[in-house]
ZADO-1210 file (C-alpha; in nm, 4 decimals, padded with zeros to 6 digits):
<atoms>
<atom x="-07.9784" y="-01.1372" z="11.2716" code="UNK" pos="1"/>
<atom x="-08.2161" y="-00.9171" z="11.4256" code="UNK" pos="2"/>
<atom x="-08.2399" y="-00.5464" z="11.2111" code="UNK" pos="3"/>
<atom x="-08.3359" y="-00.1928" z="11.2951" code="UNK" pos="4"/>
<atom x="-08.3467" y="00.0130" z="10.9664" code="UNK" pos="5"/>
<atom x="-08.4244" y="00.3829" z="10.9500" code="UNK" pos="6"/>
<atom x="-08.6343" y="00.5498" z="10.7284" code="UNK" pos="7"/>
<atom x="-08.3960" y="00.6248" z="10.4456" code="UNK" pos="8"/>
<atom x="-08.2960" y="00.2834" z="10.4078" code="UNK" pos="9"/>
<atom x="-08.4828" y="00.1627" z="10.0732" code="UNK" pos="10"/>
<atom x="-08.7938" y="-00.1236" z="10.1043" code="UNK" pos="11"/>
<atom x="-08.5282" y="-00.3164" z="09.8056" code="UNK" pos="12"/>
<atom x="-08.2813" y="-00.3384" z="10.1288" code="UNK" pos="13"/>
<atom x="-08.5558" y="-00.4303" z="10.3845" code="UNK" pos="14"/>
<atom x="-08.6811" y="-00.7017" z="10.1403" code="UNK" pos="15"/>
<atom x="-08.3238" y="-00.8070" z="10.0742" code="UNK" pos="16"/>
<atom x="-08.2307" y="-00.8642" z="10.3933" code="UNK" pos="17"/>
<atom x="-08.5567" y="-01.0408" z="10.4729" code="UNK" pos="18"/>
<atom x="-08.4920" y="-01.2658" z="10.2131" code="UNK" pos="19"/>
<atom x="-08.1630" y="-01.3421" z="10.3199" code="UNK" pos="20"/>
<atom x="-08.3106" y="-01.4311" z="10.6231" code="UNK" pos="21"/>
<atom x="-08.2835" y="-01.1228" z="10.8733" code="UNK" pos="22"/>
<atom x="-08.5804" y="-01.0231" z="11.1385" code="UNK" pos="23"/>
<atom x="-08.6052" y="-00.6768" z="10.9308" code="UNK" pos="24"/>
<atom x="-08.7810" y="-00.4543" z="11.1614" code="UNK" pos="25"/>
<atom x="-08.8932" y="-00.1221" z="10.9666" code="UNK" pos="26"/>
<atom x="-09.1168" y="00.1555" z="11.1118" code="UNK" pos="27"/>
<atom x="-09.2424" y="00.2758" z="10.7998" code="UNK" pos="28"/>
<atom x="-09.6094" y="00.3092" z="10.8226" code="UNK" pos="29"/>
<atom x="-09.6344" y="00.2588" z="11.1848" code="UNK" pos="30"/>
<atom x="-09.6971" y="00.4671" z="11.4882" code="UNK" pos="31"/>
<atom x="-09.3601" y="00.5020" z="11.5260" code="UNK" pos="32"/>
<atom x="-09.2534" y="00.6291" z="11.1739" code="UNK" pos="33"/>
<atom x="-09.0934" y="00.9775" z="11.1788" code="UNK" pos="34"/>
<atom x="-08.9446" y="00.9555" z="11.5630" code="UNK" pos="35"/>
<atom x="-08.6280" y="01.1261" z="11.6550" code="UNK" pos="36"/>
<atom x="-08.2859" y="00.9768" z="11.6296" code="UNK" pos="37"/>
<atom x="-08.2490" y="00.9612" z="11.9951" code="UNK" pos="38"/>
<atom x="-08.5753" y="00.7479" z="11.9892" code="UNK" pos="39"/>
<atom x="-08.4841" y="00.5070" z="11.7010" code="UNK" pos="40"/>
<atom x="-08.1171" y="00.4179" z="11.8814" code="UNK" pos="41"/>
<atom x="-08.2990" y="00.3584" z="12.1932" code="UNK" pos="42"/>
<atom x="-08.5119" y="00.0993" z="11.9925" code="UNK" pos="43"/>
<atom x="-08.2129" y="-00.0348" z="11.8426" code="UNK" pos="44"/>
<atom x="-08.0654" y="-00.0829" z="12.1904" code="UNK" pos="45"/>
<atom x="-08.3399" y="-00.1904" z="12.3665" code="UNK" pos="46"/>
<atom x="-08.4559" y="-00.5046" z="12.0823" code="UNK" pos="47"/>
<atom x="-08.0695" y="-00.5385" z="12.0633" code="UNK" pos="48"/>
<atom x="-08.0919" y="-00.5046" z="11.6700" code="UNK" pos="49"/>
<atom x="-07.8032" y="-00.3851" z="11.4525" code="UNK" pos="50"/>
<atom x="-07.9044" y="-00.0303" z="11.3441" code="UNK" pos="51"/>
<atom x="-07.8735" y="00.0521" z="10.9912" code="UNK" pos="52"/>
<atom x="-07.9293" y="00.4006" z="10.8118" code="UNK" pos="53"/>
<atom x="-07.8068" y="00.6775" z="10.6144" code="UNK" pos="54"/>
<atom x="-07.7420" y="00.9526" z="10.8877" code="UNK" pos="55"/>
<atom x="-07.3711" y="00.9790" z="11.0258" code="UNK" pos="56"/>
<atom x="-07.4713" y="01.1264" z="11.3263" code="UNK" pos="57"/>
<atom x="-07.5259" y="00.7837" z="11.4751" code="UNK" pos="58"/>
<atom x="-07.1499" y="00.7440" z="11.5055" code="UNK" pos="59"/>
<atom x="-07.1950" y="00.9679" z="11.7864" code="UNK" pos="60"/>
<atom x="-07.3198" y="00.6524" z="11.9727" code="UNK" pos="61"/>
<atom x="-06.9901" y="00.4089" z="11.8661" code="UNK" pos="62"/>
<atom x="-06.8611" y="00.4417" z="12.2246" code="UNK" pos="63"/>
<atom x="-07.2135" y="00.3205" z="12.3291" code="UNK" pos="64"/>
<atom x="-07.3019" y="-00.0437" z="12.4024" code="UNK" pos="65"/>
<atom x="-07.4657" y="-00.0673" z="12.1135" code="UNK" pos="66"/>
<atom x="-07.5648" y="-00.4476" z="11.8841" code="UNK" pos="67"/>
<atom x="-07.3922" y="-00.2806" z="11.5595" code="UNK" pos="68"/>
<atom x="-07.4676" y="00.0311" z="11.3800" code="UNK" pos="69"/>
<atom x="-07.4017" y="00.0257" z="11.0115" code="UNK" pos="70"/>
<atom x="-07.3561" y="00.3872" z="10.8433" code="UNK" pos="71"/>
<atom x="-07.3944" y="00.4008" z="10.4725" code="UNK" pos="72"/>
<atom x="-07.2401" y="00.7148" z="10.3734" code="UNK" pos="73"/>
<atom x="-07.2363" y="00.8019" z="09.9696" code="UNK" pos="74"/>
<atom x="-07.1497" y="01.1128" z="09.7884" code="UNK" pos="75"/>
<atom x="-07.4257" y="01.0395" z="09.5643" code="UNK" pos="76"/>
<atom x="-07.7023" y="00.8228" z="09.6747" code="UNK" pos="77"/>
<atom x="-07.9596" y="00.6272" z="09.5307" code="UNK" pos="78"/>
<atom x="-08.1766" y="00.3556" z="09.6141" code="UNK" pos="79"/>
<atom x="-07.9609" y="00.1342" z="09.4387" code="UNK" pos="80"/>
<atom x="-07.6225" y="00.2007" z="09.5768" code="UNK" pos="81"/>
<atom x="-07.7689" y="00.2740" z="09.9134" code="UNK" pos="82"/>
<atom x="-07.8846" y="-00.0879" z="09.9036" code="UNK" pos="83"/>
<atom x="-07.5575" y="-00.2732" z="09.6881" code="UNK" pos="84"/>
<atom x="-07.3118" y="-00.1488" z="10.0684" code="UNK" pos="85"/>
<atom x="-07.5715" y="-00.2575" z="10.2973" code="UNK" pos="86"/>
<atom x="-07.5873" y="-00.6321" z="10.1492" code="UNK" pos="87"/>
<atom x="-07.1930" y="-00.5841" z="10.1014" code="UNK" pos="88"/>
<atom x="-07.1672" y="-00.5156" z="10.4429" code="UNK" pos="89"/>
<atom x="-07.3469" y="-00.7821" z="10.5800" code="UNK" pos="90"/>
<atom x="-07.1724" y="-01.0271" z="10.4131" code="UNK" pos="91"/>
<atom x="-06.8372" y="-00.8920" z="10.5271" code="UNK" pos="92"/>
<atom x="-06.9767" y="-00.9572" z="10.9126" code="UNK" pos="93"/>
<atom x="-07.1391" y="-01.2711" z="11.1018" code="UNK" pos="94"/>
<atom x="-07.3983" y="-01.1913" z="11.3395" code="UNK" pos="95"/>
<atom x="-07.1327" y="-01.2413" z="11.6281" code="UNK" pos="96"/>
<atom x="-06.9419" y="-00.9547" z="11.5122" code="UNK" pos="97"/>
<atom x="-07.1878" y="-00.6991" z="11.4958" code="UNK" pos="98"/>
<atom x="-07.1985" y="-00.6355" z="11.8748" code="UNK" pos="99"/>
<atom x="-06.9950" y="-00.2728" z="11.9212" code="UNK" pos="100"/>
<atom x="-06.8866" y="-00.2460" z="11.5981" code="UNK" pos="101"/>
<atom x="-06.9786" y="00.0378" z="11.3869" code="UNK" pos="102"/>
<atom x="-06.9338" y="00.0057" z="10.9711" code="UNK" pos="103"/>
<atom x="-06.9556" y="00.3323" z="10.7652" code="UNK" pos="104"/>
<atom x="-06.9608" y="00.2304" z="10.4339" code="UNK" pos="105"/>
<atom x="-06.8531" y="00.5160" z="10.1591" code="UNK" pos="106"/>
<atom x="-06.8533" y="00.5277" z="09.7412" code="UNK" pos="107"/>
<atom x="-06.5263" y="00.2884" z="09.7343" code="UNK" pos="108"/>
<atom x="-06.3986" y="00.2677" z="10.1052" code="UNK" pos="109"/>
<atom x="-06.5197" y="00.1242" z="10.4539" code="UNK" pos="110"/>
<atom x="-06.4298" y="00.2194" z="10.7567" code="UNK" pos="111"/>
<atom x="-06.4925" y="00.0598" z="11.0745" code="UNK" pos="112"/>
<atom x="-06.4706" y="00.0887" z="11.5252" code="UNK" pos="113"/>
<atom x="-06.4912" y="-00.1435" z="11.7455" code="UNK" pos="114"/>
<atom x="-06.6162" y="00.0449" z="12.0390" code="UNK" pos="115"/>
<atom x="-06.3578" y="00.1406" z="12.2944" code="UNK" pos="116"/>
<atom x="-06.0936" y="00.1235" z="11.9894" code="UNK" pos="117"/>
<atom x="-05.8669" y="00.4585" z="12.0141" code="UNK" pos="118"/>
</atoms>
């Protein structure tokens, strides 16, 4: 599955997920580290890669045609539990789910949208 992960998702996830056999694309230490939100979901949308971060305001986009957007969402975070509901979510979903579907994944819940859902 093809990957856009933001800044605050830890190098354990983007190695991870690499390993697991994801195109992991991570602008760390490029030209493009530190753009806006607005820029990174453009990105996302463009190289039709699920997006996956730590900031809820990319729920905003859930109405959006979008190739997933995966929201982890902790009271307490660390790079530990950050990364332990990012692998748990991708195992919950195939690659042909992703599409429109937004995940927000909390201390001990999940919730998720399919976009248009009311």
């Amino acid at each position: 599955m093809d990957i856009l992960v933001d800044e605050n998702i830890p190098l354990i996830s983007v190695e991870q997920l690499r390993n697991m056999g994801h195109d992991v694309l991570d602008i760390r230490g490029t030209s493009e580290q530190g753009i806006s939100d607005k820029l990174l979901w453009n990105k996302a949308c463009q190289e039709k890669r699920l997006l996956i971060s730590t900031d809820r305001g990319f729920a905003y986009y859930r109405d959006s045609d979008h190739f997933g957007i995966l929201i982890i969402s902790l009271h307490r975070p660390n790079r530990q539990e950050i990364n332990k509901r990012v692998i748990d979510a991708i195992k919950l979903f195939s690659a042909k789910q992703w599409p429109g579907l937004l995940v927000v994944m909390r201390d001990r819940t999940m919730g998720t949208w399919r976009r248009g859902d009311r």
